[in-house]
VOBA-1610 file (N, C-alpha, C; in pm, whole numbers, padded with zeros to 5 digits, always signed):
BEGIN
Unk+06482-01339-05150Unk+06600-01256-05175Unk+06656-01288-05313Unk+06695-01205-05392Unk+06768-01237-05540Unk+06875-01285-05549Unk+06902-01389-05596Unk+07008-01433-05581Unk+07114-01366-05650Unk+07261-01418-05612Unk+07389-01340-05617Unk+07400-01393-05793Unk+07527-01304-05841Unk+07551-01321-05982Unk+07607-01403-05981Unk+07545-01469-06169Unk+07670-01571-06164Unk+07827-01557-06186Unk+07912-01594-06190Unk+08060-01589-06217Unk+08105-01545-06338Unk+08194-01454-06442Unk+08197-01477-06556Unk+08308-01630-06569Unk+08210-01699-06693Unk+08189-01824-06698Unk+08380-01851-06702Unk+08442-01798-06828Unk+08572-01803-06860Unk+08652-01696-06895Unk+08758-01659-06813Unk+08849-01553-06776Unk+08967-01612-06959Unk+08983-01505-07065Unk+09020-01489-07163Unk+09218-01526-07095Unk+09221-01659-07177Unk+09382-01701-07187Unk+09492-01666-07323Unk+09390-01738-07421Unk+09468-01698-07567Unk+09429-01552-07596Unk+09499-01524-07699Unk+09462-01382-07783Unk+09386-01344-07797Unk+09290-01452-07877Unk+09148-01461-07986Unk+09041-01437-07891Unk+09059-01543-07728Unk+09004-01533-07627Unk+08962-01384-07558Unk+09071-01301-07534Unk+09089-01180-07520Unk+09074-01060-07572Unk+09068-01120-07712Unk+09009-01013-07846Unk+08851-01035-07803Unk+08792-01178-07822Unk+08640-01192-07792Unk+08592-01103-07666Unk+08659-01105-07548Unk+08662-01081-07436Unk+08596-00937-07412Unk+08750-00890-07478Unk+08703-00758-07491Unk+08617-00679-07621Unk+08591-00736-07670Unk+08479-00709-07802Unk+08355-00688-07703Unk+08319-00790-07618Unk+08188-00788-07571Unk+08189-00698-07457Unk+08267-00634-07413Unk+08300-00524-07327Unk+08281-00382-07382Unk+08363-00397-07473Unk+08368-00264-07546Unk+08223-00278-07582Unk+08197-00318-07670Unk+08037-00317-07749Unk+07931-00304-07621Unk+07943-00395-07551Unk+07875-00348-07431Unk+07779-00192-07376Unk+07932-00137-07375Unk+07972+00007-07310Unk+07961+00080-07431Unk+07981+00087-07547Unk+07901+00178-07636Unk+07726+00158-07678Unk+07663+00041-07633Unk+07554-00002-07636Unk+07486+00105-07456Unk+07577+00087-07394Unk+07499+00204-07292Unk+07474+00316-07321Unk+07609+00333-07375Unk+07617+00489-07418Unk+07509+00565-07495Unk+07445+00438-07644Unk+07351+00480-07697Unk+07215+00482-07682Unk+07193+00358-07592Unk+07021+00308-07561Unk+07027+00275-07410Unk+07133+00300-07325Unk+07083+00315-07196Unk+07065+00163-07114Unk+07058+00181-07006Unk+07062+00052-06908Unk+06978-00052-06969Unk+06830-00011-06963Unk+06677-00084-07010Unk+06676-00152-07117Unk+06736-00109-07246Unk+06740-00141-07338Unk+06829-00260-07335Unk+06939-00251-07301Unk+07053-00377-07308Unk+07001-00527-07294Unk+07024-00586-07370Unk+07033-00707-07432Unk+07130-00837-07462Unk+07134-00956-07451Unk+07250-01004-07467Unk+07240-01007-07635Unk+07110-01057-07729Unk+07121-01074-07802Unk+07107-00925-07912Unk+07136-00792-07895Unk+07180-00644-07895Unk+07299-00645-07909Unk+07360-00706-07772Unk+07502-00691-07817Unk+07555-00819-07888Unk+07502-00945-07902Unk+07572-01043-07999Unk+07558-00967-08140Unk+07414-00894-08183Unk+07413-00832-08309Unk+07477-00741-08339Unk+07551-00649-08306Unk+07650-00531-08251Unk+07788-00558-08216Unk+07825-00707-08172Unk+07960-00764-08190Unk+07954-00845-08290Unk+07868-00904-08363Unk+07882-01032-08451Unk+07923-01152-08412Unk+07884-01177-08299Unk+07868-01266-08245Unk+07735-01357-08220Unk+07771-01488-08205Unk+07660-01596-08178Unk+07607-01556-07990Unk+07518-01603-07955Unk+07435-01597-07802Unk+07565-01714-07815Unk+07569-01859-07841Unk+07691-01916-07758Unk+07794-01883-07747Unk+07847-01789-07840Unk+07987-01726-07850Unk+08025-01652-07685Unk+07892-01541-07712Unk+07912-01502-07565Unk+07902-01557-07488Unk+07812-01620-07467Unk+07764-01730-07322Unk+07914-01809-07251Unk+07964-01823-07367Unk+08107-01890-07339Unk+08147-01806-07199Unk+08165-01705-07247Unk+08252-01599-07109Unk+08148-01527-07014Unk+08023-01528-07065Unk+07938-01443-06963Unk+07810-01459-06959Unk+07700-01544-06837Unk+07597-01591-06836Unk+07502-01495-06894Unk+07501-01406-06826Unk+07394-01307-06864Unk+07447-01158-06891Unk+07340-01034-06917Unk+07417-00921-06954Unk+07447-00886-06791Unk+07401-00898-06715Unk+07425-00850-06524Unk+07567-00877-06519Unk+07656-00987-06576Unk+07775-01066-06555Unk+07864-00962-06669Unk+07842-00915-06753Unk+07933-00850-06819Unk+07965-00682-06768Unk+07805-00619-06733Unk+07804-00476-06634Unk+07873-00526-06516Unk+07885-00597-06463Unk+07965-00647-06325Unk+08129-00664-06360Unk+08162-00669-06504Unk+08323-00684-06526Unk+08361-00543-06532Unk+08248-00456-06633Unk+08236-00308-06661Unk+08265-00227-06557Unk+08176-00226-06416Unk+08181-00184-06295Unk+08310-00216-06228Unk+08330-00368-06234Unk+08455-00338-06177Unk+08564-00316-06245Unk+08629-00273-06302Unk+08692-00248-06420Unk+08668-00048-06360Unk+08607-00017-06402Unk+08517+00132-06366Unk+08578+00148-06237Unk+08532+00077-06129Unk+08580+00130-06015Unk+08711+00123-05942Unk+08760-00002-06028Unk+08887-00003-05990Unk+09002+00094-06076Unk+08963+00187-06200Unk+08999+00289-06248Unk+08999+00413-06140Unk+08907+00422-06110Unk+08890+00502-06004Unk+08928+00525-05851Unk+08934+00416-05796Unk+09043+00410-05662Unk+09184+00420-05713Unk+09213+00368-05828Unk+09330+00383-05861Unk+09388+00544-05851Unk+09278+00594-05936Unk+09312+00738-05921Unk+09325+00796-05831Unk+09261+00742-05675Unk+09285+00795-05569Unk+09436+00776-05501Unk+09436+00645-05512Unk+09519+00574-05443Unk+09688+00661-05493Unk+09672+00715-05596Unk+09805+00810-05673Unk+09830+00937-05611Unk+09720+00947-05517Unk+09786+01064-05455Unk+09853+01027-05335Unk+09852+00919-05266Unk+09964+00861-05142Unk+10058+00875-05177Unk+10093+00896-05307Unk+10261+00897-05352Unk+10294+01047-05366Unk+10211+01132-05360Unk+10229+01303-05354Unk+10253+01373-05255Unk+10392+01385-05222Unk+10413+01419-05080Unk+10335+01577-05056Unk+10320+01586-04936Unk+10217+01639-04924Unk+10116+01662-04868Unk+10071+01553-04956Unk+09914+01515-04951Unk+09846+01515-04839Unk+09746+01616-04796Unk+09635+01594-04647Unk+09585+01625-04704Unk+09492+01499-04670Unk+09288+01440-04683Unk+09234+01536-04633Unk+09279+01621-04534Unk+09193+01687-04478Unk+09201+01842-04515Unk+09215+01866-04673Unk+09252+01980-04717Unk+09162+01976-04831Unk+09053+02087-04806Unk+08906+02146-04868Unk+08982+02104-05070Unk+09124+02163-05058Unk+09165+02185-05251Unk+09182+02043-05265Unk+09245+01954-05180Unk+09281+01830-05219Unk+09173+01760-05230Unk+09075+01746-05165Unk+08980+01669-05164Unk+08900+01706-05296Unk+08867+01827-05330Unk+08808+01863-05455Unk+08895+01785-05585Unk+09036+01818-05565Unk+09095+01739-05672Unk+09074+01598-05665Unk+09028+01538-05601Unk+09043+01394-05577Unk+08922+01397-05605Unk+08788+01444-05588Unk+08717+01438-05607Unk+08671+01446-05797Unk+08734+01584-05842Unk+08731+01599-05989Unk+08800+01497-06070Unk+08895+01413-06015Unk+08947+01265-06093Unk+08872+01196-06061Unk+08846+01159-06010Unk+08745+01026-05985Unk+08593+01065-06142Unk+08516+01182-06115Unk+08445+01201-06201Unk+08514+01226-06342Unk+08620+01278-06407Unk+08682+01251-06545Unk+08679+01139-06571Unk+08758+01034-06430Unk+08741+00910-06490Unk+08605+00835-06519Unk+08506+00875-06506Unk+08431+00816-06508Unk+08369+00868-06621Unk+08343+00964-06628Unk+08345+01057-06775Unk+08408+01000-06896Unk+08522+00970-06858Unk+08634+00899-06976Unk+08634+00746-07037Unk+08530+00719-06964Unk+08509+00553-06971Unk+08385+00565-07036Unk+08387+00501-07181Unk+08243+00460-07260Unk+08154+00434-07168Unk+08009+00465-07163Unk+07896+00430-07094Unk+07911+00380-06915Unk+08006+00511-06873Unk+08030+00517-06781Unk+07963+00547-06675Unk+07899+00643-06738Unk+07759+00746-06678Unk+07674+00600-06647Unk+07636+00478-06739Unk+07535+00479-06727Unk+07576+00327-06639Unk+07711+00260-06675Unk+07816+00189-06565Unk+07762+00236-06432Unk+07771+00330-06414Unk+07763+00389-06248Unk+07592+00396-06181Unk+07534+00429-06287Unk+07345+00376-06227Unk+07345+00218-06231Unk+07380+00179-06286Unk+07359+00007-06312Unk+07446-00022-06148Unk+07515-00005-06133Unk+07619-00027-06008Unk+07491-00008-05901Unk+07432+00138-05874Unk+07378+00168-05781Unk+07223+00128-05787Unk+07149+00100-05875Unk+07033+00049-05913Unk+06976-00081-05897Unk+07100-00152-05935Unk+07055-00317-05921Unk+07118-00357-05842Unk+07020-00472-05728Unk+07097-00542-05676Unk+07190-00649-05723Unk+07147-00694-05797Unk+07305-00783-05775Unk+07439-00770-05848Unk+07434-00602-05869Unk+07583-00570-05908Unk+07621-00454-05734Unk+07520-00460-05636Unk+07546-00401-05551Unk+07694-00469-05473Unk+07729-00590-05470Unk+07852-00642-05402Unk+07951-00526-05461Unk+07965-00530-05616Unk+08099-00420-05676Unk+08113-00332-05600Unk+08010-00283-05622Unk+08053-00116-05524Unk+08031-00168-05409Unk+08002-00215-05324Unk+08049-00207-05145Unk+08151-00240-05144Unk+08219-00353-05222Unk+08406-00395-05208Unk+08447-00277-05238Unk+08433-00215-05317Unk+08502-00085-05412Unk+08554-00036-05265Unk+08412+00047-05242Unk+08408+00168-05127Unk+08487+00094-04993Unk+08460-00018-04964Unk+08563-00092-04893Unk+08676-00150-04915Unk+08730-00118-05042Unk+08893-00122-05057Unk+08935+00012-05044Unk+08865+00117-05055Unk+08882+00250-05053Unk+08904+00318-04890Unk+08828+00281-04804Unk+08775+00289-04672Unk+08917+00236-04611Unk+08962+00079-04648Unk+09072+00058-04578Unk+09217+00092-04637Unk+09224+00170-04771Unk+09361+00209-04828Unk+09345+00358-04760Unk+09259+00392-04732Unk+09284+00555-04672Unk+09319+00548-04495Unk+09270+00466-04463Unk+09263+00422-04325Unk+09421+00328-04268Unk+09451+00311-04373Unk+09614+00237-04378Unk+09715+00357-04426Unk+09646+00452-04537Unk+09798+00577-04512Unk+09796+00661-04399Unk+09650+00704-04394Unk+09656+00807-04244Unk+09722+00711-04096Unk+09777+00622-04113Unk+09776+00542-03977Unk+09920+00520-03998Unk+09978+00551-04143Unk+10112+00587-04151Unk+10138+00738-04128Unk+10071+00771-04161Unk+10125+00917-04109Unk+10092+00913-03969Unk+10015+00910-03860Unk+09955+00950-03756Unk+09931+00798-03688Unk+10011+00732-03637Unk+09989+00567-03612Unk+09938+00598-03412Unk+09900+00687-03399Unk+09845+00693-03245Unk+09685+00686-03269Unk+09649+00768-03404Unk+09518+00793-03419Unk+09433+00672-03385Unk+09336+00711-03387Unk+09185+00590-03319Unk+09132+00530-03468Unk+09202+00366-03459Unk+09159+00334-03583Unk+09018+00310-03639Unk+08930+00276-03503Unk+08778+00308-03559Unk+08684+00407-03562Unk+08786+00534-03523Unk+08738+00649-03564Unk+08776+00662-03704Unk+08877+00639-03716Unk+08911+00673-03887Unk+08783+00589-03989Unk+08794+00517-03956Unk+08716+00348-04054Unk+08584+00434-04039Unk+08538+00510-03958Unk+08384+00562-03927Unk+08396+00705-04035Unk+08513+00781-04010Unk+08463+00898-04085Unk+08551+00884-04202Unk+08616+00752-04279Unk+08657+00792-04443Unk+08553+00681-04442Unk+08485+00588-04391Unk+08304+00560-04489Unk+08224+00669-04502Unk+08231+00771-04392Unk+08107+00832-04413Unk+08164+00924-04519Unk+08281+00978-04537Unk+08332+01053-04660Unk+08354+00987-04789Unk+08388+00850-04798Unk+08378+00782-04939Unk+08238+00803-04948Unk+08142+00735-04878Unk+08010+00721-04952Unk+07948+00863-04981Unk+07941+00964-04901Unk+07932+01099-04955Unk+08005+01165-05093Unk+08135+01100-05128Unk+08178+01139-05245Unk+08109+01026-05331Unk+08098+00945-05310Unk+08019+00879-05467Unk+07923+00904-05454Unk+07832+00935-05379Unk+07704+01006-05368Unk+07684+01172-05478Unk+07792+01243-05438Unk+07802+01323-05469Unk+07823+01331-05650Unk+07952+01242-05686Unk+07941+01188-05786Unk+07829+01128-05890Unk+07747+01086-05820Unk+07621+01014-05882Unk+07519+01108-05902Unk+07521+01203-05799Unk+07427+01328-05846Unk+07480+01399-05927Unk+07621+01463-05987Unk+07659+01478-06072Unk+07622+01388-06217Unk+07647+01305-06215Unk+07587+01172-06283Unk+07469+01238-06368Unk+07352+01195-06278Unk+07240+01187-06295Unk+07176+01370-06311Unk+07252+01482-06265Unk+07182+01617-06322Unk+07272+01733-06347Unk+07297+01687-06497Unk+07436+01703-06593Unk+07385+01893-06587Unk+07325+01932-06523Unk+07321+02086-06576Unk+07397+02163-06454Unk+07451+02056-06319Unk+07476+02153-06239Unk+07613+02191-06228Unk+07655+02274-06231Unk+07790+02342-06182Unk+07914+02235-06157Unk+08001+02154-06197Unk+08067+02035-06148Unk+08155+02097-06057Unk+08265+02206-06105Unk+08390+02224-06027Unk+08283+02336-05879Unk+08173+02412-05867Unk+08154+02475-05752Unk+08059+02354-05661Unk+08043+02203-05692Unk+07977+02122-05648Unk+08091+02071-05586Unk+08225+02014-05678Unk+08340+01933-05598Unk+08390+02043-05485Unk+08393+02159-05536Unk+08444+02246-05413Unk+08425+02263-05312Unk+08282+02283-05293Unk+08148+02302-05145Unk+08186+02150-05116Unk+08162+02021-05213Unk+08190+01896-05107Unk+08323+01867-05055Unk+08397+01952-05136Unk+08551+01942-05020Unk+08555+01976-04899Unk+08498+02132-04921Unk+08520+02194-04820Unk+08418+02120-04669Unk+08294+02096-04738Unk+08216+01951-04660Unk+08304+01864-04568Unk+08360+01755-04701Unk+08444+01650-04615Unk+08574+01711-04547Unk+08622+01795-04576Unk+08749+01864-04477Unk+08686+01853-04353Unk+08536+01931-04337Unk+08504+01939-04188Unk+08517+01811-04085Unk+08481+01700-04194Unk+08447+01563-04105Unk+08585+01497-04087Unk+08688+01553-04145Unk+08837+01475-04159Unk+08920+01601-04085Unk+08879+01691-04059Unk+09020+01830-03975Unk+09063+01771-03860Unk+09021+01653-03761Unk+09064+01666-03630Unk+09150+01503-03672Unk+09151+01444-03741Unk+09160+01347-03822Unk+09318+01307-03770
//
């Protein structure tokens, strides 16, 4: 079995720390943008930040450990965006327009983030950035499963936990095929999968 990632080595305290920090982040994520997952390199991006291999090494063992800050960083942009509509009164999950909108933020944001596109195959491709996204989708799974239980606190809580997994992972699914075949239709794709997950969330 492959073993798990290592840790990033040192979390940025001073300025200079935090300037470095994020140098190798940023550079990172425009290094996807231009040459793609395969290509990436630690010593690519030391030449591309001006940095030494120990400079980086300081904060991040390998390049797997820096796509793993990227990702999460990425995905926690993205629940965020979800998580903003609990504050929209309103708001039912189980409404074909809402879900499309929730659906079309999540992909801007991901759109909007340097080498985001390619953030999100690295997530789903390799194992050992696979932990990110299962926490993700499981911080997601139980923040939706904690407002509907404020609104509706009789409901069957492991019915809920059963059908917002099977609707998170269908929307990043959905997302990722977006992703990966940039010619198709985005807003009549988020629409049909609203109207999709409405079906599995109406009795909800």
């Amino acid at each position: 079995m492959e073993s798990r990632l290592e840790p990033v080595r040192k979390k940025p305290r001073q300025k200079r720390s935090e300037e470095t920090f994020d140098l190798i982040l940023e550079t990172t994520a425009d290094l996807l943008e231009e040459f793609g997952l395969d290509k990436l390199n630690t010593n690519l991006i030391c030449d591309r930040a001006g940095l030494t291999p120990p400079a980086l090494y300081r904060y991040f063992p390998n390049k797997y450990a820096i796509l793993e800050e990227l990702g999460r960083r990425l995905m926690d942009a993205q629940n965020q965006d979800v998580f903003r509509w609990f504050t929209v009164d309103g708001t039912d999950l189980r409404d074909a327009r809402t879900i499309q909108k929730i659906l079309r933020g999540q992909y801007d944001v991901t759109c909007a983030q340097i080498g985001g596109q390619w953030i999100t195959r690295a997530l789903h491709a390799s194992p050992k950035l696979a932990d990110i996204r299962l926490q993700s989708h499981d911080d997601m799974v139980g923040q939706l499963v904690l407002a509907q239980m404020q609104d509706t606190p009789e409901a069957d809580k492991e019915s809920l936990e059963r059908k917002f997994r099977i609707t998170t992972e269908t929307g990043y699914a959905i997302l990722e095929m977006l992703n990966d075949r940039p010619n198709l239709d985005v807003d009549k794709v988020l629409e049909e999968t609203g109207v999709m997950i409405a079906s599995v969330l109406k009795d909800i």
